[in-house]
DOPA-278050 format. One line per field, with one value per residue (C-alpha): residue number from 1; residue in one letter; chain; x, y negated, z negated. Coordinates in steps of 0.05 Angstrom, whole numbers, plus 5000, padded with zeros to 4 digits. Each point is the difference from the previous one (the first is absolute). Layout:
# residues N
i = [NUM|...]
aa = [A|...]
ch = [A|...]
east = [X|...]
north = [Y|...]
up = [Z|...]
//
This chain:
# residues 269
i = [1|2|3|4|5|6|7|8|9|10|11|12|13|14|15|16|17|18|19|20|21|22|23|24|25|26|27|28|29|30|31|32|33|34|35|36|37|38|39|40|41|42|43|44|45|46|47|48|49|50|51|52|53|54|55|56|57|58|59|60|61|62|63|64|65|66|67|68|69|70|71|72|73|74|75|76|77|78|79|80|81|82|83|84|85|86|87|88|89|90|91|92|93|94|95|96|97|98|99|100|101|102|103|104|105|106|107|108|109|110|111|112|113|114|115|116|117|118|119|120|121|122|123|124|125|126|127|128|129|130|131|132|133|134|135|136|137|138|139|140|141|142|143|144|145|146|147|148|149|150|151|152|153|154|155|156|157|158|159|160|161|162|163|164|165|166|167|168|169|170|171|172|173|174|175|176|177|178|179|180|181|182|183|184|185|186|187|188|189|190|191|192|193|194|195|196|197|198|199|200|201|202|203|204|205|206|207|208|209|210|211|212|213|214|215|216|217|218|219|220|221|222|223|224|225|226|227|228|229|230|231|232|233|234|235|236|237|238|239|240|241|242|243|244|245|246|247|248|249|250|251|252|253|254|255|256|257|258|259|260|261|262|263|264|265|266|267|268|269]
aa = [X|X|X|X|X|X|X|X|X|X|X|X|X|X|X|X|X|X|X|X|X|X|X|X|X|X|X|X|X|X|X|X|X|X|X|X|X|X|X|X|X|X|X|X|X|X|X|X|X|X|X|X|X|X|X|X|X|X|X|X|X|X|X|X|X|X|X|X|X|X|X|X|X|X|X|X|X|X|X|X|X|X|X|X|X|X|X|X|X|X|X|X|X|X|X|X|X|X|X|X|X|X|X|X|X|X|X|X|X|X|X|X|X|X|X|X|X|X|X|X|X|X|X|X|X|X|X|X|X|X|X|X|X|X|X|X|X|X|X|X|X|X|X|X|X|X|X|X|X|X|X|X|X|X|X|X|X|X|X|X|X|X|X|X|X|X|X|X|X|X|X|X|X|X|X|X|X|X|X|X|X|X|X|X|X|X|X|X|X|X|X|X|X|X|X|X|X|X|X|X|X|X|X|X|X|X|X|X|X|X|X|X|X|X|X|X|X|X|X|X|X|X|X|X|X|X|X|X|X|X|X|X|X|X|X|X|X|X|X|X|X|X|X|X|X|X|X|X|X|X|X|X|X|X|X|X|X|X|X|X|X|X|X|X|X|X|X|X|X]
ch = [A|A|A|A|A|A|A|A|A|A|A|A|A|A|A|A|A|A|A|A|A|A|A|A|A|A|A|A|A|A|A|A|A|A|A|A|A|A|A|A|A|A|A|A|A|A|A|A|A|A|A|A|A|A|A|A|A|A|A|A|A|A|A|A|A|A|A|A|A|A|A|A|A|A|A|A|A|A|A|A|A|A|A|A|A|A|A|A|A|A|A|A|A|A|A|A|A|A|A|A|A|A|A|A|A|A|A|A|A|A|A|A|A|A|A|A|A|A|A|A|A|A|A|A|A|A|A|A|A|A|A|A|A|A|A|A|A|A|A|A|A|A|A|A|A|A|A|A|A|A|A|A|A|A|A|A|A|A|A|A|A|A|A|A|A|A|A|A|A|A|A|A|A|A|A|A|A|A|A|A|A|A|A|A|A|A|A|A|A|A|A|A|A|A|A|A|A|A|A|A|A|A|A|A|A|A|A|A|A|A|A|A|A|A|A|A|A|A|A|A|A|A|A|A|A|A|A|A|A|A|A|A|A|A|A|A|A|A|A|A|A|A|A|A|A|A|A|A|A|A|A|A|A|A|A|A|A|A|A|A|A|A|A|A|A|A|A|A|A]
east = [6528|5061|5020|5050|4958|4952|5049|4978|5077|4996|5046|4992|5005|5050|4929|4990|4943|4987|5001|4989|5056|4950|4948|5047|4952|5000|4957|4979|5035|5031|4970|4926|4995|4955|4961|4994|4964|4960|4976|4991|4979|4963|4964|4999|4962|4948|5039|4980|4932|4981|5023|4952|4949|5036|5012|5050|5037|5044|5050|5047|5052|5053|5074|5013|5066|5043|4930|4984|4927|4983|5034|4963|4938|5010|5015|4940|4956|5026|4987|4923|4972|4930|4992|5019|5021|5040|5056|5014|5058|5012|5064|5037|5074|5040|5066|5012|5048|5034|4975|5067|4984|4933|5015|5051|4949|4945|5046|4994|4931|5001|4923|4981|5053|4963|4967|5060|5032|4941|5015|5065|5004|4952|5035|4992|5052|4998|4978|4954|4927|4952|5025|4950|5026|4954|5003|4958|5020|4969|4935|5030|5019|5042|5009|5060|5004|5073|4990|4967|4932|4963|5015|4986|4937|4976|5015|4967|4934|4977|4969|5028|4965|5057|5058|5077|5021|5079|5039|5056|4983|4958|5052|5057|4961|4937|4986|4974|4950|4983|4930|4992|5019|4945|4951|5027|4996|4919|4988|5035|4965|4938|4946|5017|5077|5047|5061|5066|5057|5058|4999|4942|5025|4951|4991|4995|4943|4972|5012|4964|4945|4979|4992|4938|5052|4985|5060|5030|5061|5017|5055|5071|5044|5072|5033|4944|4950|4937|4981|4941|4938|4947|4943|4960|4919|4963|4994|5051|4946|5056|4959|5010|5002|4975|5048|5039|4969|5055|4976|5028|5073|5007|4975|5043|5068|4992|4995|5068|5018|4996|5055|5068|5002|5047|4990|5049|4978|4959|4930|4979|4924]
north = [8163|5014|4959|4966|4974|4984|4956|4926|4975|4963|4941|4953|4920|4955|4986|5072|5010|5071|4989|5048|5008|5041|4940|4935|4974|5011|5037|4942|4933|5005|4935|5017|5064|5023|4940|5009|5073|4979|4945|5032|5072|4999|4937|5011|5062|4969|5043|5005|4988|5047|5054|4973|5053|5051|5078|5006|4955|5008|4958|5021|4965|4990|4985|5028|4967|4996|5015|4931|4992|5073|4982|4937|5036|5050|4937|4966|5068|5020|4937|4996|5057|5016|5059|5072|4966|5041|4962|5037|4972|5024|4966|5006|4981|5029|4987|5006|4969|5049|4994|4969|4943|4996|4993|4950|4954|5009|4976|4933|5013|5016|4974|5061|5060|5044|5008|4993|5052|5057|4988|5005|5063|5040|4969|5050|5020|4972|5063|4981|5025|4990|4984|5007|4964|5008|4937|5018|4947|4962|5030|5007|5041|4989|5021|4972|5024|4992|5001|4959|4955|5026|5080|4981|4960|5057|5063|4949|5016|4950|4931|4942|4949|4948|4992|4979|4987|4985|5032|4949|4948|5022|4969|5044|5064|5003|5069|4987|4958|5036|5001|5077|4983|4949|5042|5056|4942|4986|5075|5007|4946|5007|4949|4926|5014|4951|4982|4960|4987|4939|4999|4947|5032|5000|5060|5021|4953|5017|5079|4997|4960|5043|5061|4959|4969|4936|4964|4930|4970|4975|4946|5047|5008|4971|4983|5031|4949|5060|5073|5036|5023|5057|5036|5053|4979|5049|5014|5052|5049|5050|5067|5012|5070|5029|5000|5062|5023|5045|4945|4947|5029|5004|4929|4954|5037|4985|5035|5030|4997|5062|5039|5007|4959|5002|4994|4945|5008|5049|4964|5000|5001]
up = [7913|4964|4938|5040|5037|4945|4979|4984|5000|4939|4981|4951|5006|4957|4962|4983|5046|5036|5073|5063|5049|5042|5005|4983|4940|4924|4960|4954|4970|4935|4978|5004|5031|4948|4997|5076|4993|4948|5043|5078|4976|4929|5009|5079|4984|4936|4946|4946|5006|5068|4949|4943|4970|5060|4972|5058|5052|5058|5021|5072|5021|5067|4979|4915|5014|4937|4960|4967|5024|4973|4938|4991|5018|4956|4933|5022|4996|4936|4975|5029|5021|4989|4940|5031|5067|5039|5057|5073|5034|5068|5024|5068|5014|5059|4977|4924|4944|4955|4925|4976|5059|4978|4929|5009|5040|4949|4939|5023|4976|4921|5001|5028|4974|4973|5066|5045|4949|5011|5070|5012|4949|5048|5071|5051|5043|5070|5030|5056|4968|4949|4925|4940|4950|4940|4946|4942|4953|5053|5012|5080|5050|5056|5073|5033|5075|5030|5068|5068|4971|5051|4986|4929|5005|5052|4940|4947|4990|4943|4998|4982|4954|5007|5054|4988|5067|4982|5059|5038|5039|5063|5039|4969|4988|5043|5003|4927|5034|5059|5018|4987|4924|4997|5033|4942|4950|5009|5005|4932|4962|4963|4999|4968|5007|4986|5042|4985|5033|5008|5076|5039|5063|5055|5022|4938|4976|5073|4993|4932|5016|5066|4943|4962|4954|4977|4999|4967|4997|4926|4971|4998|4946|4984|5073|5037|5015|5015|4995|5013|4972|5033|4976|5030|4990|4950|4933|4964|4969|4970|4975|4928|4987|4928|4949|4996|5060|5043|5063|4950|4983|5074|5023|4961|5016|5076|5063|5019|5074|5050|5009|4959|4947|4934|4925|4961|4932|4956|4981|4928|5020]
//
C-alpha cells in the first residue's frame, strides 16, 4: 500500500468537523465528540474501575482516527491509574491523518491537551507497519499498526482486557467487521474483556455473540439513540510479576507485533 493510497481524503465541514472522503462520514461532532468517547468507549468498556488495583492493562483498538479516544484514554489513566500501573495501547488504522490534521481535530478538545499534545509530538509517519510510540509521562506505550485489521490483528500477539471497536459504519467499511476480524478479536482478548462500540448493527451484535460474547444493547449518546456493550465471561487474573524483576520491566511495556515494526520515540524507562 502506498501512501497514496493510504490516503483518508480529508475535508473538513462548515462546522469544523474532520470527515472521510474515502468512507462519506466524520470522524466525530464538534459539539460532543468528546463527550461521545467518553460515553461509548470508557464507560462502554467499565474504565476506570476494570483497571482498579491492576499493575498493567491493555487496551486495542480498530479505527485511531484523528486520535481522540487514545487521548482521552490516556487523561482518564493519568488521572486514575492504580500505583505503578503501566497502559498498552495497541491501535489499528488503515488509512492515517497527518499530525498537523490530527492536531487540528484534537484542539477542539483543550480538556484533554496535554494528552492530545504527547500524541501528536510522537505521530508516526504513515508508513504501512508497526509504530512504537513510547509515552512515559503517561506510564504507556503505544502500538499503532497502519495497515489491513485483519493483517494487524493476525501479527498481534497480546490480549486485550478491554475493546474500542470505533471503525466506520459496517455499512460503509465492512471489511473492519468482517467475520475473520471477529474471530481475531475473541482470540485476542483475555478473560472478562470488555467491548464498546457506537454501532447496534446486527451482524455485529450476532458476530459477537456466536464468539461467547455476552452482548447488550445500552441507551446511545447525543443523536444516536444505542450502542453496544460485550464482554467475554471470565475473570481478568493479570500475573503480577515481583518488583524489579527483569519479567516485570518487560510485561507492562506490551508485546510488540511480529515482524517489522518501528520506534517513534526514545522511552525514558
Amino acid at each position: 500500500m502506498t501512501t497514496e493510497d493510504a490516503s483518508p481524503q480529508l475535508t473538513w465541514t462548515e462546522e469544523g468537523e474532520p470527515r472521510s472522503g474515502r468512507f462519506g462520514d466524520v470522524y466525530f461532532s464538534r459539539d460532543d465528540g468528546l463527550a461521545e468517547t467518553r460515553a461509548v468507549f470508557l464507560q462502554g468498556c467499565g474504565l476506570p474501575e476494570a483497571w482498579a488495583g491492576r499493575r498493567s492493562f491493555t487496551v486495542a483498538e480498530l479505527g485511531f482516527g484523528t486520535g481522540l479516544n487514545i487521548a482521552a484514554l490516556l487523561d482518564l489513566w493519568r488521572r486514575t491509574r492504580p500505583q505503578e500501573g503501566r497502559l498498552h495501547v495497541f491501535s489499528i488504522e488503515g488509512f492515517p491523518l497527518s499530525a498537523q490534521e490530527a492536531g487540528r481535530a484534537l484542539a477542539n478538545w483543550p480538556e484533554v491537551g496535554e494528552a492530545a499534545s504527547a500524541l501528536i509530538q510522537a505521530w508516526p509517519a504513515p508508513t504501512p507497519g508497526f509504530h512504537r510510540i513510547d509515552l512515559p509521562e503517561h506510564h504507556a506505550v503505544l502500538d499503532l499498526a497502519v495497515g489491513d485489521a485483519a493483517w494487524a490483528l493476525e501479527a498481534w500477539w497480546g490480549q486485550a482486557d478491554a475493546w474500542f471497536l470505533d471503525g466506520f459504519s459496517p455499512a460503509l467499511n465492512p471489511g473492519m467487521w468482517s467475520p475473520q476480524v471477529l474471530d481475531l478479536i475473541q482470540a485476542r482478548s483475555a478473560p472478562g474483556a470488555r467491548v464498546a462500540t457506537f454501532t447496534v448493527a446486527g451482524a455485529v451484535r450476532r458476530g459477537l455473540a456466536e464468539r461467547g460474547f455476552v452482548v447488550d444493547k445500552r441507551p446511545g449518546h447525543g443523536r444516536k439513540r444505542e450502542r453496544l456493550e460485550a464482554r467475554l465471561p471470565g475473570r481478568a487474573t493479570p500475573q503480577i510479576p515481583a518488583r524489579g524483576s527483569r519479567s516485570s520491566a518487560r510485561a507492562w511495556r506490551g508485546p510488540r507485533p511480529r515482524g517489522r515494526w518501528r520506534r517513534q520515540a526514545s522511552s525514558r524507562w
